[in-house]
N, C-alpha and C positions, 0 to 999 in steps of 0.2 A: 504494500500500500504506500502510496506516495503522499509527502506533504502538499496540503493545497496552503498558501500563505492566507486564502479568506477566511478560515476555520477560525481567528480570532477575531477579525475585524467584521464579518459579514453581524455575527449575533447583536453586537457592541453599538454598529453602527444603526441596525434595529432598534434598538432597546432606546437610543438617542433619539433618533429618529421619530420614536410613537411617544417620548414624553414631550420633545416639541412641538410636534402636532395637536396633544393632547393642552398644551398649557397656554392659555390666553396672558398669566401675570406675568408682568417685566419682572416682579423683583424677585418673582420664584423661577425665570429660566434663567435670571442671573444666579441665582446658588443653584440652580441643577450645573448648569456653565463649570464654577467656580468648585465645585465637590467632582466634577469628574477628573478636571484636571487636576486637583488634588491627593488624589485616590494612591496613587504612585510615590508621591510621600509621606503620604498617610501611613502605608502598608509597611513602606521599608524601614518607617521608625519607628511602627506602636505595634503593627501584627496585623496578622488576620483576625486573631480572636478579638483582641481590642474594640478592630473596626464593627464586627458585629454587635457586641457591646453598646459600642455609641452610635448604632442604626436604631435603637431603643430610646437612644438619649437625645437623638438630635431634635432639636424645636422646630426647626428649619424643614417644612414638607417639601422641599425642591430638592434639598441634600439630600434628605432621606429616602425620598424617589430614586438617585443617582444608588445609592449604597443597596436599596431594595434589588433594580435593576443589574446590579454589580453579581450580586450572590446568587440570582438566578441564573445570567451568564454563566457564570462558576457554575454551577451547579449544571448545566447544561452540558459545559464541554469538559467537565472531569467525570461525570457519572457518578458524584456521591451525590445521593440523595438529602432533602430536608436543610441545605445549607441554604436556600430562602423562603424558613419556616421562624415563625419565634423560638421551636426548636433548633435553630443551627447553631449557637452557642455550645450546647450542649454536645452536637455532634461531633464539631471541630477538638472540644475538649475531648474527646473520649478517641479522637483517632490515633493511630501507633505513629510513633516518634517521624517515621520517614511517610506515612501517608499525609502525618504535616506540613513537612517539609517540602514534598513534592506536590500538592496542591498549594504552598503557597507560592510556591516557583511559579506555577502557573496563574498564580492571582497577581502576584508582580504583572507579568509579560500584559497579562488582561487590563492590568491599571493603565498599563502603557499606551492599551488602545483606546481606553475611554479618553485618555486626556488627549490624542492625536486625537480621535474624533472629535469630541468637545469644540474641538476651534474651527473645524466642517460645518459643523449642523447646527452650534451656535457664533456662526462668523459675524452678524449682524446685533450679537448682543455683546455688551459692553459694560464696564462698570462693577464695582462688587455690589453684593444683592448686601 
């Protein structure tokens, strides 16, 4: 089986995609905007687990659209179940040492594409929300 390179960006650019579509307010596609590109150092200095943590805590329904749409991605193209449930906390905690490691390897590479996308689909928004 061969790599195809849209297996990260086709889901990603989706999931962008329908929440822009879906959002009439400036100042929540400015934080959907502003959390996807953030997502990538989000990850690489608080965790995966973290992040899902503060998918509960965030106040901000535009961020948390982005981090909702995140874990489902995830969840899509690793094949662990339940990581965008309110159960996913739980799962992530409970997975073996390397199924962490290599699902967050691949939740990096995913942050990557949301914040490349981000600046596509949100080109004409600007500003922090």
């Amino acid at each position: 089986m061969s790599f195809d390179p849209r297996t990260l960006g086709t889901p990603v650019y989706d999931a962008l995609s329908g929440l822009r579509a879906t959002t009439t307010d400036n100042t929540r596609l400015k934080e959907q905007k502003n959390q996807a590109v953030e997502l990538y150092t989000y990850l690489s200095t608080w965790g995966m687990m973290r992040l899902k943590a503060e998918e509960m805590a965030l106040s901000q329904e535009g961020k948390r659209d982005v981090v909702r749409n995140y874990f489902s991605c995830l969840q899509q193209l690793s094949g662990v179940n339940n990581l965008n449930t309110p159960n996913g906390l739980e799962k992530l905690k409970n997975l073996s040492s390397d199924e962490y490691l290599g699902l967050t390897g691949l939740g990096l590479a995913l942050a990557q594409e949301f914040s490349f996308w981000a600046t596509a689909v949100y080109h004409d928004v600007s500003g922090e929300a």
